[in-house]
C-alpha positions as CSV (number, residue, x, y, z in Angstrom):
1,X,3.3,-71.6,126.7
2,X,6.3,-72.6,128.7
3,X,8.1,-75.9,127.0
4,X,10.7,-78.0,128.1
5,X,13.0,-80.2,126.0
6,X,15.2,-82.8,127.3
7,X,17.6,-84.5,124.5
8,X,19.8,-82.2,122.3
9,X,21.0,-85.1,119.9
10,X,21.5,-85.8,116.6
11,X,17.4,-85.6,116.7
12,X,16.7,-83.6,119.1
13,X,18.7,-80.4,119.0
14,X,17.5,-79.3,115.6
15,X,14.0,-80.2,116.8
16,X,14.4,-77.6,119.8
17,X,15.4,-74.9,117.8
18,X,12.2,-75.5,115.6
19,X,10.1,-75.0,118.5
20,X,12.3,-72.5,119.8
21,X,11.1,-70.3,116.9
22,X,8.3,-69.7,118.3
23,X,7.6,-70.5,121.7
24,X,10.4,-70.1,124.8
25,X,12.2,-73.0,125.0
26,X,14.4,-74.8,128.3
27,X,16.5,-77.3,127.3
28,X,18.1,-80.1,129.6
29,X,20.9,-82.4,128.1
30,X,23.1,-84.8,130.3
31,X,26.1,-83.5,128.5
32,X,25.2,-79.9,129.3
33,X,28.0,-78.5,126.6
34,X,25.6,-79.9,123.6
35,X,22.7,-78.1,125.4
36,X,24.4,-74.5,125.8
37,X,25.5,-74.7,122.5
38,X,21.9,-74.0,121.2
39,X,22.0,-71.3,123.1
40,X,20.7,-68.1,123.0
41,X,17.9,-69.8,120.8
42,X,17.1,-72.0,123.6
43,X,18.0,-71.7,127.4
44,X,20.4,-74.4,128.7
45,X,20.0,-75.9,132.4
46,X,21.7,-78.3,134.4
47,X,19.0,-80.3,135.9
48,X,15.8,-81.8,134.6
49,X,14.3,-80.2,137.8
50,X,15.2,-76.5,136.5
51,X,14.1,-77.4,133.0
52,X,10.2,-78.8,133.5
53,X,9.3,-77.4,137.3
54,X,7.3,-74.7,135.3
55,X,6.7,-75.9,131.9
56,X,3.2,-76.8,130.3
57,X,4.9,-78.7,127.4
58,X,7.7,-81.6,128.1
59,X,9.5,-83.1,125.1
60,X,11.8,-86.1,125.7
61,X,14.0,-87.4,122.9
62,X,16.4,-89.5,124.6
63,X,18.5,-93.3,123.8
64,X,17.1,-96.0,124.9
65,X,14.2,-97.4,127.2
66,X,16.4,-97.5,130.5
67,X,17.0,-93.9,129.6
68,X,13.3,-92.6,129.1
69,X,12.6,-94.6,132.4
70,X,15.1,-92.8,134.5
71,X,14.2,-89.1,132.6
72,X,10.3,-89.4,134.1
73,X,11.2,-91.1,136.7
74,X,13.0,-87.4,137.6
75,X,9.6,-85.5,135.7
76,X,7.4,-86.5,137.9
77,X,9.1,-86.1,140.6
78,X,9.1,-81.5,139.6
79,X,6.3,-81.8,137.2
80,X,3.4,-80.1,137.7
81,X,-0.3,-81.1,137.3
82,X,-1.8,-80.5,133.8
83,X,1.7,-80.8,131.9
84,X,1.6,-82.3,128.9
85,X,5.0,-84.9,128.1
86,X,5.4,-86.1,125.0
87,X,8.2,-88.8,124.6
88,X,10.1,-88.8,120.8
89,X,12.5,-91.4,121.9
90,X,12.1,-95.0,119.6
91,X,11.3,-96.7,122.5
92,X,9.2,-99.7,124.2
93,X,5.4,-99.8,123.8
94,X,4.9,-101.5,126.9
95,X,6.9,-98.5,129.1
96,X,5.1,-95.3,126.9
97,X,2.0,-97.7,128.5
98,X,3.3,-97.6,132.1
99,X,4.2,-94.4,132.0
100,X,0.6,-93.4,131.2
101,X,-0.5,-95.3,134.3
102,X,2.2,-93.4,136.5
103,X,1.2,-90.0,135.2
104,X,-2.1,-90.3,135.6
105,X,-2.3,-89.8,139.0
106,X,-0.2,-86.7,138.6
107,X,-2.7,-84.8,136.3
108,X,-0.3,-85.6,133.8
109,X,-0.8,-87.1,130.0
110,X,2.0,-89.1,128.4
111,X,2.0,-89.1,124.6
112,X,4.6,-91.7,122.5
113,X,5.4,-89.6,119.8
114,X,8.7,-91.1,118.0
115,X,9.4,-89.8,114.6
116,X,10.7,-91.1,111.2
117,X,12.7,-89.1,108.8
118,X,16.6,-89.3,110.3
119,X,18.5,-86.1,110.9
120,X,17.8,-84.5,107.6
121,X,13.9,-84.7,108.1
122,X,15.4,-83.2,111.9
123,X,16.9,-80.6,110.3
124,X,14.5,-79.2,107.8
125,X,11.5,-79.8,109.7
126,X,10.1,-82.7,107.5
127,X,9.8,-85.8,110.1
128,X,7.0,-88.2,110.1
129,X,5.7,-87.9,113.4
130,X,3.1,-90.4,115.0
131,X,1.6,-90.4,118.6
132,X,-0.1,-92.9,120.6
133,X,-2.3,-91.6,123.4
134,X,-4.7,-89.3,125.0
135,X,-6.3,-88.0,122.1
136,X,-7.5,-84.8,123.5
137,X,-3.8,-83.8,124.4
138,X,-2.5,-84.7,121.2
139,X,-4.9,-82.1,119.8
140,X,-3.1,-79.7,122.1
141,X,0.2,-80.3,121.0
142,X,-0.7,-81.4,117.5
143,X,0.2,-77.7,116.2
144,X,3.9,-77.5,117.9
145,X,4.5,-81.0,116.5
146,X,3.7,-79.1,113.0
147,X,6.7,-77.0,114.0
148,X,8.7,-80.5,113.1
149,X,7.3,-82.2,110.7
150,X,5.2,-82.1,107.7
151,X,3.1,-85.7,108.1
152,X,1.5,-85.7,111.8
153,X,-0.8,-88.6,112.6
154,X,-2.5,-90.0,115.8
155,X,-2.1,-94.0,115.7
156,X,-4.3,-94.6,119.0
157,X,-4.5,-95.6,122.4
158,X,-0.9,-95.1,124.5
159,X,2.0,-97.4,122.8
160,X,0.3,-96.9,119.4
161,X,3.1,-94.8,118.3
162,X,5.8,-96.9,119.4
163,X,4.5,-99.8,117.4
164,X,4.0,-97.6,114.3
165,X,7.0,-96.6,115.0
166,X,9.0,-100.2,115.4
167,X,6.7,-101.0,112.1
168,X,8.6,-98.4,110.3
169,X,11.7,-99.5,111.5
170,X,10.9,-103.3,110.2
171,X,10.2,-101.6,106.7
172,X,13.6,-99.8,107.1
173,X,15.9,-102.8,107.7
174,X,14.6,-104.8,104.8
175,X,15.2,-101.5,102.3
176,X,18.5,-101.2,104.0
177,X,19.7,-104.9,103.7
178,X,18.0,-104.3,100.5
179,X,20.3,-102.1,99.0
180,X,23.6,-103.1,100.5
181,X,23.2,-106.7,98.9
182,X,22.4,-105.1,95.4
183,X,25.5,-102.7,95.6
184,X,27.3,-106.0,96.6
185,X,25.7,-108.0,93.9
186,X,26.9,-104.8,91.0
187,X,30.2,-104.6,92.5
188,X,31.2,-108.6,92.4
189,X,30.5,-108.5,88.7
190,X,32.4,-105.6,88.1
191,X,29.8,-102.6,87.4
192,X,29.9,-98.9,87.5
193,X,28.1,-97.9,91.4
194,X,27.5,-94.6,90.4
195,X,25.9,-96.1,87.3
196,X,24.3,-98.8,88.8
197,X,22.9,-96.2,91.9
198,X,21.4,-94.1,89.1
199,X,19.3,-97.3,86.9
200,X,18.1,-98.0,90.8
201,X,16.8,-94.6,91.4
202,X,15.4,-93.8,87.9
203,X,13.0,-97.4,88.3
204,X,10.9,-99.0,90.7
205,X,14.1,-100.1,93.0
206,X,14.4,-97.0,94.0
207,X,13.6,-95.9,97.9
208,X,14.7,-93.3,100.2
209,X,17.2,-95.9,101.7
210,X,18.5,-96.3,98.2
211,X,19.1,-92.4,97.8
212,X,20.5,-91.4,101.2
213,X,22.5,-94.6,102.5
214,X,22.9,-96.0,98.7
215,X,25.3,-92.9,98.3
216,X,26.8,-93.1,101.0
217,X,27.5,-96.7,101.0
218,X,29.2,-96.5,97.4
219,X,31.4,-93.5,99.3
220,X,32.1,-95.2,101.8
221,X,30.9,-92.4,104.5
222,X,30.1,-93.9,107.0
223,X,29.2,-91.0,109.1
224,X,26.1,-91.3,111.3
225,X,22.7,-90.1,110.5
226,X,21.3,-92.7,112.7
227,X,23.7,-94.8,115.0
228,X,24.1,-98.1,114.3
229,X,23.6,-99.0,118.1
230,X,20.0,-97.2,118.0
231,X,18.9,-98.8,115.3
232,X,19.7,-102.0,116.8
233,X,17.7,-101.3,119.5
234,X,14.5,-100.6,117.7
235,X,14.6,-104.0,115.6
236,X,15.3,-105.3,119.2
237,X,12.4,-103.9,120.8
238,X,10.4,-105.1,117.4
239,X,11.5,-108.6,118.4
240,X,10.7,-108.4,122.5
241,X,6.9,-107.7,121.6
242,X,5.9,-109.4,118.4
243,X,4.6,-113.8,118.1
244,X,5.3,-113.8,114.4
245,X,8.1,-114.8,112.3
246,X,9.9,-112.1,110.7
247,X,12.9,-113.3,109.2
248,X,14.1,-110.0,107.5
249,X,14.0,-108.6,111.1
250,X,15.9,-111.4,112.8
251,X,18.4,-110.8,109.6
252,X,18.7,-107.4,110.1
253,X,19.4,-108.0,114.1
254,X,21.8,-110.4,113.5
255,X,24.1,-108.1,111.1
256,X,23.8,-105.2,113.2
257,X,24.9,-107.2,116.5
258,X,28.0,-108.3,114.7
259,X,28.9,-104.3,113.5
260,X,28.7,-103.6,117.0
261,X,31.0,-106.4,117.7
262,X,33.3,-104.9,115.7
263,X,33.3,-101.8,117.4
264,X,31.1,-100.2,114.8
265,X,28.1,-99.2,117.1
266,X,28.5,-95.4,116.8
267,X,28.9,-95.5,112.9
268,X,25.3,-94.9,110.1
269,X,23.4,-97.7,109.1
270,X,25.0,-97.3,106.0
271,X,27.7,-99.1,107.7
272,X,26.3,-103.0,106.8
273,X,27.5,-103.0,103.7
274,X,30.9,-103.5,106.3
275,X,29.3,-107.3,106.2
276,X,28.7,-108.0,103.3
277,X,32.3,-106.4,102.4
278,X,33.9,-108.9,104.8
């Protein structure tokens, strides 16, 4: 089997050389150094054209919706009929939706397949993954998604994996703001962090926000594992598509829009305890 991979990211390159350990992998980046330096794991192209025209498998891990759109809109342009894509960006439900309806014609099946472990679960093969979808070609892939993660599950009909997805991302933000207003709380009255970060993790506080970012917060490494600008865009897209009032979301939104302000868009999510530092 023939696979193509577009998106050699934070995400997406250590995903690639997963897959590239056992099948032949193509890779496509728009920055074509990050691409060729996977290499010779992988083979790096130049154009999505070179990368899918003969591939049976197409991942897509990409930033945000405007840029999924404009990688299928180039897919389907080469792709041929029976290809299976299956897009890992943290995107909109309503687009992994339309472009369902635009493969279809094509012979081709769409799967929303984002994932949920940050570059760590990336890099040792231990991401969440959950797909929305034709079920019959998520059987078909199911075993190279194994190649990336250890918890696989199909959510249902297309956009189900988005919204699992942006549901995860909800449950994030709260942990998140969670932790930095706790490390806020212990340091106004004076506390040890490191002692404080270890009562959290030895109770029922603790979380795998509280472990990772919690650290890093109280280092002040601010270093991204997951940009600040894309997790704004998640909680975003949360907001676009749900009736209900979520006030931890809208919170959460409202922080990370003024870190971006800042200038602070390419730093971790660790980076709002910045606000409440301010």
């Amino acid at each position: 089997m023939k696979i193509a991979w577009i998106g050699t990211g934070i995400m997406g390159a250590p995903m690639a050389l997963h897959v590239a350990e056992k099948y032949d992998v193509t890779v496509y980046n728009r920055t074509f150094e990050k691409a060729k330096k996977l290499e010779p794991k992988v083979k790096a192209v130049a154009s999505i054209e070179e990368a899918v025209k003969n591939a049976d498998l197409i991942f897509t891990i990409v930033g945000y919706p405007s840029d999924v759109e404009a990688v299928y809109n180039e897919i389907f342009k080469y792709v041929k009929k029976g290809t299976i894509c299956v897009d890992m960006t943290t995107s909109s439900p309503l687009l992994a939706q339309k472009l369902v309806e635009k493969g279809g014609p094509l012979g081709i099946d769409v799967l929303d397949s984002p994932v949920t472990g940050g570059d760590l679960g990336a890099k040792n093969a231990t991401l969440s993954i959950m797909v929305g979808g034709n079920y019959d070609a998520f059987l078909k892939v199911r075993d190279v998604l194994k190649l990336m993660g250890t918890t696989i599950n199909y959510v249902g009909e297309a956009g189900s994996g988005q919204y699992a997805k942006l549901s995860n991302q909800i449950a994030i933000a709260g942990a998140l703001l969670g932790v930095a207003e706790s490390l806020t709380f212990a340091k106004e009255k004076n506390l040890n962090l490191n002692t404080v970060y270890a009562i959290l993790n030895g109770g029922s506080a603790q979380s795998t926000q509280l472990k990772v970012n919690g650290k890093k917060m109280i280092d002040e490494d601010f270093n991204p594992g997951f940009y600040v600008k894309h997790f704004l865009k998640d909680l975003q897209i949360a907001h676009e598509v749900t009736s209900k009032k979520l006030p931890t979301l809208d919170l959460a939104i409202q922080i990370l829009k003024e870190l971006v302000l800042e200038g602070d868009e390419n730093l971790g999510t660790q980076s709002v305890i910045k606000f409440y530092q301010r």
